[in-house]
C-alpha positions as CSV (number, residue, x, y, z in Angstrom):
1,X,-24.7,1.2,-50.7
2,X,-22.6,1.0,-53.8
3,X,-19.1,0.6,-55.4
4,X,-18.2,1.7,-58.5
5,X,-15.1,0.5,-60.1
6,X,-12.9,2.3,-62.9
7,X,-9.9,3.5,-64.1
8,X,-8.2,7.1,-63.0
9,X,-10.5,9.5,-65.1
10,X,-13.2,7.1,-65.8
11,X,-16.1,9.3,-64.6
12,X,-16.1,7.5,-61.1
13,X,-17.6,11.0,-59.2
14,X,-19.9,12.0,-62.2
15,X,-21.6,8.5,-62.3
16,X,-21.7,8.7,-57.8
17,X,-23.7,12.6,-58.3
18,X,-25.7,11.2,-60.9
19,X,-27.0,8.7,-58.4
20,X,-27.6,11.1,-55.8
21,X,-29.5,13.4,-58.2
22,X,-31.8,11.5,-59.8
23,X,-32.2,9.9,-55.8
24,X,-34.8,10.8,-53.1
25,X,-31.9,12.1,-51.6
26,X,-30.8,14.8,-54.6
27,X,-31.8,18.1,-52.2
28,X,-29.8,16.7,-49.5
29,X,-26.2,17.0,-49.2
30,X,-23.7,15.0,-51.5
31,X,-20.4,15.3,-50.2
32,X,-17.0,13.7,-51.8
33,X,-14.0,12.9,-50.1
34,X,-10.7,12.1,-51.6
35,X,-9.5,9.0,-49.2
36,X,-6.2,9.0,-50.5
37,X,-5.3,12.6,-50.1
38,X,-6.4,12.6,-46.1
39,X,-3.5,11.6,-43.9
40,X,-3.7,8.6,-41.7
41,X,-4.0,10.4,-38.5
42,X,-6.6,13.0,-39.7
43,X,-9.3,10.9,-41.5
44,X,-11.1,9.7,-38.3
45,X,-11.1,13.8,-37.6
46,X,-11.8,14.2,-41.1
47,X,-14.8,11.6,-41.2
48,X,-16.1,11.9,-38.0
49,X,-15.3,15.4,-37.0
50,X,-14.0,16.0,-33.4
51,X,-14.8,18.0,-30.4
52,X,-12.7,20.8,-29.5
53,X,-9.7,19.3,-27.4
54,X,-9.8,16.3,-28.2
55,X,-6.2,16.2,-29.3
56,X,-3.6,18.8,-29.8
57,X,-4.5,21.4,-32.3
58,X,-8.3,20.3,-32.2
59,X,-8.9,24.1,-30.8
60,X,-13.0,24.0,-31.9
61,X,-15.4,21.7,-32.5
62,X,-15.5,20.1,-36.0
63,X,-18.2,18.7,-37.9
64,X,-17.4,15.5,-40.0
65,X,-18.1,14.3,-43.5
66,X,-20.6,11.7,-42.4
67,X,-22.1,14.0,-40.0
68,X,-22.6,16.7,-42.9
69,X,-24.0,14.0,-45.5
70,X,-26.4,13.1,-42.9
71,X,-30.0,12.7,-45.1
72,X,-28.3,12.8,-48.2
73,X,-24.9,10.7,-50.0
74,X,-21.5,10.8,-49.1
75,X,-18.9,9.4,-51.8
76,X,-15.4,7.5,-50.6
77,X,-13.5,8.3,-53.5
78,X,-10.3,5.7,-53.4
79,X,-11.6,4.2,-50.9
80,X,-8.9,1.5,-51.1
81,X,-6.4,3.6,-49.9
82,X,-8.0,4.2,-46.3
83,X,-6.2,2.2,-43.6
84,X,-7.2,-0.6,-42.1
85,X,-8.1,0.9,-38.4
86,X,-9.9,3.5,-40.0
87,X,-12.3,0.9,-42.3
88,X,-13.5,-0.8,-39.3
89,X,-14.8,2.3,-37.7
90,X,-16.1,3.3,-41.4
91,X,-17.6,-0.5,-41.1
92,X,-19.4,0.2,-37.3
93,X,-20.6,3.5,-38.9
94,X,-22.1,2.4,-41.4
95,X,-24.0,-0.7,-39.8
96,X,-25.0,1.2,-36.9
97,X,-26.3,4.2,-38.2
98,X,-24.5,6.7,-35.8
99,X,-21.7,8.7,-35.8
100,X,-18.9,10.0,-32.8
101,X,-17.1,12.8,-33.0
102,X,-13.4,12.1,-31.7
103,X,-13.6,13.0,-28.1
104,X,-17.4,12.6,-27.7
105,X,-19.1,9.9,-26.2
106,X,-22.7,10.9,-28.0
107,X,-23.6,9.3,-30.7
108,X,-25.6,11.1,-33.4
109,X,-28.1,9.5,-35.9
110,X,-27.0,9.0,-39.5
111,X,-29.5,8.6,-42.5
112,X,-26.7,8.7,-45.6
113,X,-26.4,6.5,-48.1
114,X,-22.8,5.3,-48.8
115,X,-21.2,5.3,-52.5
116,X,-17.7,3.6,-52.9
117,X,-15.2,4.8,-55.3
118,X,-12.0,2.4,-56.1
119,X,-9.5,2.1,-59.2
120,X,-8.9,-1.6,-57.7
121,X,-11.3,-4.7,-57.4
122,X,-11.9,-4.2,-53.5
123,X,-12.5,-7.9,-53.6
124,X,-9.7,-8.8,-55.1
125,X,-7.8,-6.2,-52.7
126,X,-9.6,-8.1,-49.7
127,X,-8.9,-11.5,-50.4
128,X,-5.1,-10.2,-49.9
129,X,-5.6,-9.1,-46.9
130,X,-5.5,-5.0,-48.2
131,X,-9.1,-4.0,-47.7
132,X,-11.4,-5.2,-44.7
133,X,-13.3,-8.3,-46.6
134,X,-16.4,-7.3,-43.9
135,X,-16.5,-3.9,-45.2
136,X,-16.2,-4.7,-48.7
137,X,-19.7,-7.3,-48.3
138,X,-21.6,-4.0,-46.6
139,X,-20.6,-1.7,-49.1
140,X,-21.4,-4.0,-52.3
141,X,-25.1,-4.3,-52.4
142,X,-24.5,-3.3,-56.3
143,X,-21.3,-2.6,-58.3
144,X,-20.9,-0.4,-61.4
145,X,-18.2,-1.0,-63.5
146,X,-17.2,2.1,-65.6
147,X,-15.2,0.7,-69.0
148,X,-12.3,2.7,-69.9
149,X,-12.0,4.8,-73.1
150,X,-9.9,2.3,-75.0
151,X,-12.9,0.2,-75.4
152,X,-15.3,2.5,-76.0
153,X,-14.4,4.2,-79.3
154,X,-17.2,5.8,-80.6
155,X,-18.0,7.0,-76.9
156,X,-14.5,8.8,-77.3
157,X,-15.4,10.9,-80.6
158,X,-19.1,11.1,-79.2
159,X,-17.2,12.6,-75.9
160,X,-15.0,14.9,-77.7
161,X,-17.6,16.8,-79.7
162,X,-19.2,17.4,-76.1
163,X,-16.1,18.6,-75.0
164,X,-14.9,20.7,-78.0
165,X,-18.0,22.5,-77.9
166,X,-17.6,23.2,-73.9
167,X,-14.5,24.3,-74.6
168,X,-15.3,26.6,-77.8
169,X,-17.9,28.1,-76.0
170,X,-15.5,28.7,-72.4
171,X,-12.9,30.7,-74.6
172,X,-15.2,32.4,-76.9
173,X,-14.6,31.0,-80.3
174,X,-16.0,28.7,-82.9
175,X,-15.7,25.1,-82.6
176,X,-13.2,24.0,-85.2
177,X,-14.1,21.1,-88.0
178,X,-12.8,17.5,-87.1
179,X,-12.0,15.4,-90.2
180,X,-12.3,12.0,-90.7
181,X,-8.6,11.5,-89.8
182,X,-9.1,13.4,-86.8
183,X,-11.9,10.9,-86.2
184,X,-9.9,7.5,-86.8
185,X,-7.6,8.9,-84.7
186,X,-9.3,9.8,-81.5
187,X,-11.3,6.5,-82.0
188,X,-8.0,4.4,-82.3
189,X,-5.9,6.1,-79.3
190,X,-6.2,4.7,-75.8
191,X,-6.3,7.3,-73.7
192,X,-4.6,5.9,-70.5
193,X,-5.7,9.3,-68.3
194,X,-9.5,8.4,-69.7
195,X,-12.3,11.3,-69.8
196,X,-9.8,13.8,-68.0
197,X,-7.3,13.4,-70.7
198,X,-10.0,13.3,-73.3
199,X,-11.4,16.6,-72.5
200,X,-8.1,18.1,-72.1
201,X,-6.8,17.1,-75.7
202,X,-10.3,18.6,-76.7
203,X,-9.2,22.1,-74.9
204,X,-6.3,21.8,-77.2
205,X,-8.1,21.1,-80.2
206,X,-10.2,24.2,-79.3
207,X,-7.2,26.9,-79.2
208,X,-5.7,25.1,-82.3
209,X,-2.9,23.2,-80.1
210,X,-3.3,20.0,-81.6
């Protein structure tokens, strides 16, 4: 199992499918989920899946993310902002190796490997008492740290040519010429939204915005 740590926009999902695709595991399923945008009282459902009335509006049976990961990797993006009940049952999950629907009783074998995605040192977050501290020692086997832009300058122009050519190509018109000043000043800017803000300024630059 893994974390990786970054800034919003850092690459935190890229880096998680490059794992899975250069793993045993890349013709298995890789499957993300978004923790923070799951409400509280769905993300057991969500996670688990559920069998049809269990509770009120669970009218079928539903499969959950573990459950559809099963053989290949499923990513907890923002996994910081899960709540604490739900962590421990994340926690049994994941040392067990089985999964129960909400309203089942059977358990059903899991085989998936776990990647972690926070904007927040989980450590950090555990020692005050906001992330499970047991959790946190299962998930990090290994950390990845993913640098933001602001100190990775020539990443940023090397980046932005990537990007500015995508982006020439998507609407059908030549890349245009980046001058030195152009240069010094994607190098020198800090780009507090990261790569997502970096390849939307290069969008720009593409349609002559900017």
């Amino acid at each position: 199992d893994v974390i990786i740590l970054g800034e919003t926009g850092t690459g935190k999902e890229v880096v998680a499918r490059c794992l899975h695709d250069f793993s045993p595991r890349a013709k298995a399923p890789f499957v993300a989920v978004n923790c923070a945008a799951i409400h509280s009282e769905l993300i057991e459902s969500e996670l688990f899946g559920h069998e049809a009335g269990a509770f009120t509006g669970a009218v079928s049976q539903r499969v959950g993310k573990f459950e559809y990961a099963n053989g290949g990797t499923l990513l907890l993006d923002e996994i910081e902002s899960m709540p604490l009940l739900a962590q421990a049952k994340v926690l049994r999950v994941i040392q067990e190796r089985v999964v129960e629907r909400v309203g089942s009783n059977r358990q059903i074998p899991l085989d998936v490997r776990i990647i972690a995605a926070s904007k927040v040192d989980l450590g950090a977050e555990s020692e005050a008492g906001r992330f499970r501290a047991d959790l946190y020692y299962r998930l990090n086997l290994a950390t990845i740290i993913l640098p933001p832009l602001r100190a990775r300058g020539e990443d940023c122009v090397l980046l932005f040519h990537h990007f500015l050519g995508e982006a020439a190509k998507r609407f059908g018109r030549p890349a245009p010429s980046l001058h030195p000043a152009d240069l010094d000043a994607i190098r020198r800017y800090d780009w507090p939204g990261n790569v997502r803000e970096l390849k939307a300024a290069a969008d720009r630059f593409a349609i002559g915005l900017d």
